[in-house]
C-alpha positions, -999 to +999 in steps of 0.1 A: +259+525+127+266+536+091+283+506+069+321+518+077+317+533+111+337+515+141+321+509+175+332+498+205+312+477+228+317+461+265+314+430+275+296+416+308+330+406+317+344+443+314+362+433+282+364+460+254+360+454+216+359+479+190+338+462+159+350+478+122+331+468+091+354+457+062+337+459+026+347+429+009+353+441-025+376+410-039+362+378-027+329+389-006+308+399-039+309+432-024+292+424+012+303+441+046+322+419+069+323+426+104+360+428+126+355+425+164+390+434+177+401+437+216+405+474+220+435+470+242+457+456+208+446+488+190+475+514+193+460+545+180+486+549+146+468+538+114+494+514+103+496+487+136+456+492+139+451+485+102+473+454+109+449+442+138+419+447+117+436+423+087+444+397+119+410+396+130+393+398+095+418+366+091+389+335+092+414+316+111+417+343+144+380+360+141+365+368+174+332+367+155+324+338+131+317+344+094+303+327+067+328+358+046+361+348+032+387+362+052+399+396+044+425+397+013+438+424-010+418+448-023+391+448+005+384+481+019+388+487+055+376+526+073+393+532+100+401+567+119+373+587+093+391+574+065+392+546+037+422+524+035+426+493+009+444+464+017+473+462-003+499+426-013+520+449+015+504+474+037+473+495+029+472+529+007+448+554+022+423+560-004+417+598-010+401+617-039+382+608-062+396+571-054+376+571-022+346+585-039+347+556-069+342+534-037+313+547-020+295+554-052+299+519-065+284+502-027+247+506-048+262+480-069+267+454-040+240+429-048+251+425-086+288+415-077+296+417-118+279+453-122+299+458-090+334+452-099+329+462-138+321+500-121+347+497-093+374+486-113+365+505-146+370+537-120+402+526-102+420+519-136+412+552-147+425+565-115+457+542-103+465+515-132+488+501-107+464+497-080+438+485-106+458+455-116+472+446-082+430+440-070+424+423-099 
C-alpha cells in the first residue's frame, strides 16, 4: 500500500473496514495517520466520505488507537485518487500544482521545520488564502 492509498480489509466477524492514510501536515510533524472506517458509513460522494474519514481520524471515535493528534485543518486526506485538505469548513480538492507542492514536500517529513517552511512557502505562492487558514 502506497502512503495515501485506501484499503479495505474483513474482519473474522465478516465486518468490512476501508483503512485511508491521512498525512498529518498541521499537528502530526508531517507523519501518516491511519483512518479505519466501517465501509457500510462510506456513501460513495466525496463530501459525506470525506466527513467519515475526519469522524474517525477524530481521537475521540478512532476504531484504531493513535498515539497522532486527531485530524485538524490542514491535514491532507486522499480519497477516490485524489488529494483533499481539510478545511475550518469542508475540504478543497487539491489539484495542480497545489497537489504536486504536497507530494514533493513528503521527503521533508522527518524535519517537521524543513517540512512546513517548503509546504507552506509553496501553498502561499499558490492560494494565499489557503496558506494562512493552515497556518
Amino acid at each position: 500500500m502506497s502512503k495515501f492509498d485506501s484499503e479495505t480489509i474483513t474482519t473474522k466477524d465478516g465486518k468490512k473496514y476501508t483503512i485511508f492514510q491521512v498525512k498529518m501536515s498541521r499537528f502530526g510533524d508531517g507523519k501518516m495517520r491511519t483512518v479505519v472506517v466501517p465501509t457500510e458509513e462510506l456513501k460513495g460522494t466525496v463530501e459525506a466520505d470525506l466527513n467519515k474519514i475526519y469522524h474517525y481520524g477524530q481521537n475521540d471515535f478512532a476504531i484504531l488507537e493513535q498515539k497522532l493528534p486527531s485530524v485538524s485543518v490542514g491535514d491532507i486526506i486522499q480519497y477516490d485518487d485524489a488529494l483533499h485538505i481539510v478545511r475550518n469548513s469542508g475540504f478543497t480538492k487539491l489539484e495542480g500544482e497545489t497537489g504536486k507542492i504536497i507530494i514533493d514536500e513528503q521527503q521533508h517529513v522527518e524535519d517537521r521545520v524543513e517540512y512546513q517552511k517548503f509546504l507552506y512557502a509553496g501553498l502561499k505562492d499558490i492560494d494565499e488564502k489557503l496558506y494562512f487558514e493552515v497556518c
